[in-house]
C-alpha distance (Angstrom), angle and dihedral (degrees) to the residues before:
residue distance angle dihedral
X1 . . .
X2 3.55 . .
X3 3.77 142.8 .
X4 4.25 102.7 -117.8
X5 3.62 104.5 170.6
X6 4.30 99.0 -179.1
X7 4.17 119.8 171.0
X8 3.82 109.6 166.3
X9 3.35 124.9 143.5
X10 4.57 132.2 174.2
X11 3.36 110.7 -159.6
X12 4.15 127.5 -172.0
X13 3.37 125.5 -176.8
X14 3.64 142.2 97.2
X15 3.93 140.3 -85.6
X16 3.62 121.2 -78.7
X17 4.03 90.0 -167.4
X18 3.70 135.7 -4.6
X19 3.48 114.2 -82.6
X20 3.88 118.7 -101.6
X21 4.08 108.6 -146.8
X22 3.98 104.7 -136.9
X23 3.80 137.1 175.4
X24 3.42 134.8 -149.8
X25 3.86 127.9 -132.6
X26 3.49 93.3 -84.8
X27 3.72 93.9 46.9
X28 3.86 106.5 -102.8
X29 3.62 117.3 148.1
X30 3.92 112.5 -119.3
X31 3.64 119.6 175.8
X32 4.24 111.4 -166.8
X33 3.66 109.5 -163.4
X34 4.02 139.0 157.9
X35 3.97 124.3 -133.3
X36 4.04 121.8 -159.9
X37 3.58 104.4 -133.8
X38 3.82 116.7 -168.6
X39 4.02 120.3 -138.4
X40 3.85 126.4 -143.2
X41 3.59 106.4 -86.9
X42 3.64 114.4 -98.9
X43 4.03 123.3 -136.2
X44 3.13 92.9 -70.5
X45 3.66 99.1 53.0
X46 3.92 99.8 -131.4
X47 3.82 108.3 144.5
X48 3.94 113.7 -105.1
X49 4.03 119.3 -142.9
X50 3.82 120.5 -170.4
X51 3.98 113.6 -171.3
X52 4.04 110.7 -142.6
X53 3.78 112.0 -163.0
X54 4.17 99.0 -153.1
X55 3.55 125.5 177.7
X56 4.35 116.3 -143.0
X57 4.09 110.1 -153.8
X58 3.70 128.6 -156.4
X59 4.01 122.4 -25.9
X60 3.89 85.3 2.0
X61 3.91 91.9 60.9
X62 3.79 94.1 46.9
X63 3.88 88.3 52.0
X64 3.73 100.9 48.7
X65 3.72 91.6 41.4
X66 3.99 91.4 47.7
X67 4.19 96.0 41.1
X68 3.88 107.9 32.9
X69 3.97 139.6 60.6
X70 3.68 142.6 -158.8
X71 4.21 96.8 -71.6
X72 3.69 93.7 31.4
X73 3.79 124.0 146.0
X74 3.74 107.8 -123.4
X75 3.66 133.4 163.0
X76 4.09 123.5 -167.5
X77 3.44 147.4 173.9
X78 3.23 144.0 -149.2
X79 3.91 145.0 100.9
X80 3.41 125.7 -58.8
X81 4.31 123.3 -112.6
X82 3.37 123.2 -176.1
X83 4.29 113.8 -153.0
X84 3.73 121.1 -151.3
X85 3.69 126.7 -157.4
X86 4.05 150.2 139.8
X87 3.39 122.6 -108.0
X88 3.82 129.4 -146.1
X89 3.49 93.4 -75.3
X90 3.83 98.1 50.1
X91 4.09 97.9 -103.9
X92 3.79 120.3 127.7
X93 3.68 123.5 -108.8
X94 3.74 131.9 -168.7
């Protein structure tokens, strides 16, 4: 058996917020944004709405910041990271 290590993921959706161009210490461009993507409607046909949180790096921060707005169609990829961390009050996050 082999070792397949595979983390792709297409996302479509739209921009929660506009995007906020950062940097970090060492001056790399890092743009965190969040895209509303809608679900398939269940039986019941009430509309679905997940709410990524994605992080852009480098040239592909600077564009998104420059070309796209709160409401803006926008469709990534990437791979998918998961951060952990304690908050001020000792509890996990993710």
């Amino acid at each position: 058996m082999s070792n397949f290590n595979f983390n792709k993921v297409i996302l479509g959706g739209r921009l929660t917020n506009d995007v906020e161009l950062k940097s970090t210490p060492s001056w790399v461009s890092v743009a965190p944004f969040s895209l509303a993507v809608n679900r398939k409607y269940p039986k019941d046909g009430q509309p679905q709405t997940d709410f990524i949180s994605c992080t852009a790096w480098r040239q592909t921060a600077e564009f998104i910041s420059r070309y796209f707005r709160k409401g803006s169609s926008l469709c990534v990829t990437g791979s998918i990271q998961t951060r952990k961390w304690q908050d001020q009050n000792g509890q996990n996050r993710y």
